[in-house]
Each structure stands twice: as C-alpha cells, then as structure tokens.
N, C-alpha and C positions, 0 to 999 in steps of 0.2 A: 763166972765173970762176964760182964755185959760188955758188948760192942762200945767203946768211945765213941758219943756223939760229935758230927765234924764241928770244927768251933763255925762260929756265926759267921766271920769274916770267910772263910772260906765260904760257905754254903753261898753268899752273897755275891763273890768273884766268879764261884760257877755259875750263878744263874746271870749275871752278867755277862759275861762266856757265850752263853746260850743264848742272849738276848742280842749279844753284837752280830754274832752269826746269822742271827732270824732278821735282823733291820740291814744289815747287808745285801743279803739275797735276796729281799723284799725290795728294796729298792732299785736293784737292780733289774727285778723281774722276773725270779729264778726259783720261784719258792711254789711249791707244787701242792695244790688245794688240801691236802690229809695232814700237810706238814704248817701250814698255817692254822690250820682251824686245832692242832696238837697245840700250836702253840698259844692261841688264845684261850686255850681251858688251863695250861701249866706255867705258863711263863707269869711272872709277879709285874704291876705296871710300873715299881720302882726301878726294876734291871732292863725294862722295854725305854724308860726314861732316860737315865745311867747311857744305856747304848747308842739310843738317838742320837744327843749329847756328845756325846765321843763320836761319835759317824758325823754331823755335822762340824762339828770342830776340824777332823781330819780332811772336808771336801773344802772347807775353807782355805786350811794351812795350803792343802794342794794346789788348788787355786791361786792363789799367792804367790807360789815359787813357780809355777808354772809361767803366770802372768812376766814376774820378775825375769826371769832365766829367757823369754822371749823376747823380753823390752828391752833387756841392759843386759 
C-alpha cells in the first residue's frame, strides 16, 4: 500500500504557512542569511505572493484601527 499523496489544497496552505512566516521575519528584519537564501531555493513565488498579500492587508487593517481607536 502507498503513502496518500497530501491533497493539493493542503500542500498549498503549508507552503503559504511557510511563506507567511518567511515575509514576516523578513520584514521585520529577523530572518538569518541560511534561512533566506533556504528559502529562495524552496519556497514557490505563488505562496511568497499569497503571504505578501495577507502581511500587507493585515499592516493596513492595523493601521486603521490603530489610527481609529486614537482619533475617536
């Protein structure tokens, strides 16, 4: 009997996973020379997109209620 291949949608959310992680630390400035350059050989530039994407949407929303919650 062979291993079940993970279905697509998962493989996808992991490497988004992985990608949110790496554009987090990376912008913040945390991401250590061995573990970048891992990731620009493994990581796919759809889930490096994907996590941008969501990391910029999330410093926006923040931004916003932060703005909000200090004005009014």
């Amino acid at each position: 009997m062979q291993p079940q291949a993970p279905k697509p949608s998962t493989v996808f959310l992991r490497g988004t996973l992985r990608a949110l992680g790496a554009v987090a630390t990376a912008m913040v400035g945390l991401r250590r020379r061995q573990d970048r350059e891992r990731d620009f050989t493994t990581l796919k530039l759809q889930h490096v997109v994907v996590a941008g994407v969501i990391v910029a949407i999330a410093i926006v929303t923040l931004l916003i209620v932060l703005v909000n919650r200090i004005a009014g």
